[in-house]
C-alpha positions, 0 to 999 in steps of 0.5 A: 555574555557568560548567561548566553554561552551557558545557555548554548551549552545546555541547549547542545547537552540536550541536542546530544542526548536527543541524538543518543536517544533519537540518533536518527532524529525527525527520520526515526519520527517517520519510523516510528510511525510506520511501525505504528502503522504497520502494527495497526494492520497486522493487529487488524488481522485482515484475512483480505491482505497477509503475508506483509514484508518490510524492507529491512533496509527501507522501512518505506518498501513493504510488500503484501499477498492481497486475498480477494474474497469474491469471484473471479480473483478469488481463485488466487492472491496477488503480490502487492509492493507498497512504497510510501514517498519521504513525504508521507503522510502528506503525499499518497503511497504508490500501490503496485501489483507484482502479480499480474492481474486481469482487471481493467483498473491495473495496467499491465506494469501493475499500477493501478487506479485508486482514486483514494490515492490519487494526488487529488483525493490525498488526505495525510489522515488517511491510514494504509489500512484504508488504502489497502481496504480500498484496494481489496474493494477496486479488486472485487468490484472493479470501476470500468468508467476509470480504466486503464485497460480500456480493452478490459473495462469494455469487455467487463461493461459489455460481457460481464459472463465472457470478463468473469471467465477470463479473469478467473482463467487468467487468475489461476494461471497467474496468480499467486497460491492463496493461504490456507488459513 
């Protein structure tokens, strides 16, 4: 009996120096990995997606300036909000533009078709900085057979020259100052 008091003893000593080491536990992990993460990308340098933010207070809300490098989006950058649900890695993060865009794989609240993040094709070992690789993609080289704006997806599919105007139009009226560097 003595043996198994002791025993829970230790076991509770070793629980609060993990909490005075880790005071947040399994939510300091998930932090942790974000940071990772986070360092990951902005190790990377991408010239396509800049200008990341953090939520202080929410290490699983950050905020970027995607910079497309092709025309028509390439006359401007666009405001993106990461959020990354609790259950990252297992579920997908949600993408949503800020800035508005014309392009037929965004609605007009700023969500957006990405097949890589949809609930379907989620993979836990899929990093941030394949998703966000994927969306400069969608952005440059839109997919028009999975619309959310039919409208646009028509006219993209049906007068590629008229779309192109249009986006480039309503992308330097909308769109945020791109970064000089």
């Amino acid at each position: 009996m003595a043996f198994h008091r002791a025993s829970s003893g230790v076991s509770d000593e070793l629980r609060d120096v993990n909490a005075a080491r880790w005071p947040m536990g399994p939510q300091y992990t998930k932090q942790i990995f974000h940071i990772h993460e986070l360092k990951d990308i902005r190790d990377a340098n991408l010239k396509v997606f800049r200008d990341i933010n953090v939520d202080e207070t929410n290490i699983l809300n950050w905020n970027g300036l995607i910079v497309p490098d092709s025309p028509p989006y390439n006359k401007g950058a666009f405001k993106i909000e990461i959020v990354f649900p609790a259950e990252y890695p297992f579920k997908p993060p949600k993408l949503t533009f800020k800035t508005k865009i014309y392009h037929p794989n965004v609605d007009e609240k700023g969500q957006i078709c990405l097949p890589i993040i949809s609930a379907e094709n989620w993979k836990p070992a899929t990093k941030t900085d394949q998703v966000i690789q994927a969306l400069v993609a969608l952005v440059n080289d839109p997919e028009p057979e999975h619309p959310l704006r039919a409208d646009l997806a028509e006219e993209y599919t049906k007068d590629k020259k008229k779309f192109f105007k249009n986006a480039e139009e309503f992308t330097k009226k909308h769109g945020e100052k791109r970064p000089s560097d």
